[in-house]
PADO-727489 format. One line per field, with one value per residue (C-alpha): residue number from 1; residue in one letter; x, y, z. Coordinates in Angstrom, 1 decimal, always signed. Example, Ala and Ser with C-alpha at 12.3 -4.5 7.8 and 13.67 -1.06 7.14 Angstrom:
n (1, 2)
res (A, S)
east (+12.3, +13.7)
north (-4.5, -1.1)
up (+7.8, +7.1)
! end
This chain:
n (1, 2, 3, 4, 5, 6, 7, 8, 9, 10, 11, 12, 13, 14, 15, 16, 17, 18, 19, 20, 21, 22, 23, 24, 25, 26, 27, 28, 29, 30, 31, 32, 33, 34, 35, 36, 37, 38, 39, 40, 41, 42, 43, 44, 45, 46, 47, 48, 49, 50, 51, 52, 53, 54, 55, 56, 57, 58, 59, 60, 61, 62, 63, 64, 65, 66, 67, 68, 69, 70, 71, 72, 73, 74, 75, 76, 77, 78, 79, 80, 81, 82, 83, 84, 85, 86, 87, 88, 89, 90, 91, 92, 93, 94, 95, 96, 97, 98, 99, 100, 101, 102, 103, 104, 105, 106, 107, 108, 109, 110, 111)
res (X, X, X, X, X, X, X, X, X, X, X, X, X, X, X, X, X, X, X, X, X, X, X, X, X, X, X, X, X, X, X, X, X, X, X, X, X, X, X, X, X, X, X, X, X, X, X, X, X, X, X, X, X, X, X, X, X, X, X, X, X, X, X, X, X, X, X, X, X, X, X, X, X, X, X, X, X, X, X, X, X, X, X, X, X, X, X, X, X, X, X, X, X, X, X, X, X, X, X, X, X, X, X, X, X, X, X, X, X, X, X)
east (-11.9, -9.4, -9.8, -8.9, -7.8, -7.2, -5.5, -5.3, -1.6, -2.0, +0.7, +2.3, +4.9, +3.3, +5.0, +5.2, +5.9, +7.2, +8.1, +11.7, +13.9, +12.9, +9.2, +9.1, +6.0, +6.8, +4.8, +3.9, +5.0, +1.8, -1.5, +0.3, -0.4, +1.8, +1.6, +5.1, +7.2, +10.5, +9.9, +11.3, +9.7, +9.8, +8.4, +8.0, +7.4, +4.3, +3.2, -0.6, -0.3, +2.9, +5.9, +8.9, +11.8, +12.7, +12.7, +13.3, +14.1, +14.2, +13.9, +11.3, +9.5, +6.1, +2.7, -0.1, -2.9, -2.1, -0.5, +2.7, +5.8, +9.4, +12.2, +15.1, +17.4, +20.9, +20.1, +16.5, +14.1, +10.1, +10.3, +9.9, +6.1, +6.1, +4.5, +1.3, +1.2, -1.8, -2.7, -2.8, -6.3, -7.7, -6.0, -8.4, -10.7, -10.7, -9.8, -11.4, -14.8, -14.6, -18.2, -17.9, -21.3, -23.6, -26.0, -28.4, -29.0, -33.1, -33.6, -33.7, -31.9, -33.8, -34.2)
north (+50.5, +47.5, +44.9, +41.2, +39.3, +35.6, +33.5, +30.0, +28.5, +25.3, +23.2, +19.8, +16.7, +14.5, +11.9, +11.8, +8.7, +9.2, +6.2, +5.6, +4.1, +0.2, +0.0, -3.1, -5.0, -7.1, -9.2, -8.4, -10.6, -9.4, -9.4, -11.6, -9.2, -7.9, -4.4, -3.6, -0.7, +1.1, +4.6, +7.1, +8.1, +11.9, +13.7, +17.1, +20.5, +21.9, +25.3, +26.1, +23.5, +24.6, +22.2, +23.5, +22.1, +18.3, +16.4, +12.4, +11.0, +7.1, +4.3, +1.8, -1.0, +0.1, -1.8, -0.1, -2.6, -3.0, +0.0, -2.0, -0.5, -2.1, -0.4, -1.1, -3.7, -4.9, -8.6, -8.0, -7.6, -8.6, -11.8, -9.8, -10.8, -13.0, -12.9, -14.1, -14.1, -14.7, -14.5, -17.7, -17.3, -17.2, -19.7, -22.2, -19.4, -18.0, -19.4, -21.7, -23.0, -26.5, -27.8, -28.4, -26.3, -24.1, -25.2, -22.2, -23.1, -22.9, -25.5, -28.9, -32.0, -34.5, -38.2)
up (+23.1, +23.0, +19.9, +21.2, +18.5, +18.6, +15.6, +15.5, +15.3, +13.5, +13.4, +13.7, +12.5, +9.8, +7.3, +4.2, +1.9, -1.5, -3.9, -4.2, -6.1, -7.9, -8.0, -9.3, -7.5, -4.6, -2.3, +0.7, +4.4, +5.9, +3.5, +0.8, -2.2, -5.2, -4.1, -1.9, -3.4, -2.1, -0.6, +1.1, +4.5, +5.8, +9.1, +8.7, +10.7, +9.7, +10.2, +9.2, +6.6, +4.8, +5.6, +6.8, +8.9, +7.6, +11.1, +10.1, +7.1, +6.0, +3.5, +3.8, +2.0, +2.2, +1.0, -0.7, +0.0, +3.8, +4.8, +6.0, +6.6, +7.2, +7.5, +5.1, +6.4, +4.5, +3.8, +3.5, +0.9, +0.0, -2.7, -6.2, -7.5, -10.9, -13.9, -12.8, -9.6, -7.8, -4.3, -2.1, -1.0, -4.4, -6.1, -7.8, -7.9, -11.5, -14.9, -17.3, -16.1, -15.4, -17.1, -20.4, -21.9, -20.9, -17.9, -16.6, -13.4, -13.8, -15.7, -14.5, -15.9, -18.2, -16.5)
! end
């Protein structure tokens, strides 16, 4: 009686980003938030899940919001986020109301 047994080879090449270096928070060219970071950017060989062979390895500037990545050019880096930064779209949105008490909005003004 012959047994045929059949196992699954899994494997594959994914990436792997690790943060690298200054994380100080930088905005991003593409979704304009403070969330750009330095990392480093690996591909691996995977064999049923268990990374073994190192196959690429680089530095990029890499956003956490968007998913954006740029590789790491001399000359070139994301402008470094101040204190306070807020993103151009919301602007003018928050801070200090701008009436001067309270008004509930179901009650109607007094002629």
């Amino acid at each position: 009686m012959d047994f045929f047994f059949c196992l699954p080879i899994i494997f594959g090449c994914p990436t792997k980003v690790k943060p690298d270096g200054n994380q100080a928070a930088r905005i991003c060219p593409r979704c304009h938030n403070a969330a750009m970071f330095s990392a480093k950017s690996r591909t691996w060989f995977e064999l049923c899940f268990v990374p073994l062979i190192p196959m690429n390895s680089k530095h990029v500037w890499m956003c956490g919001i968007c998913q954006l990545q740029v590789n790491m050019q001399p000359g070139w880096e994301p402008q470094i986020a101040q204190p306070g930064y807020q993103h151009p779209q919301l602007q003018g949105q928050y801070g200090p109301p701008q009436n001067t008490g309270y008004e509930p909005g179901y009650i109607q003004p007094q002629k």
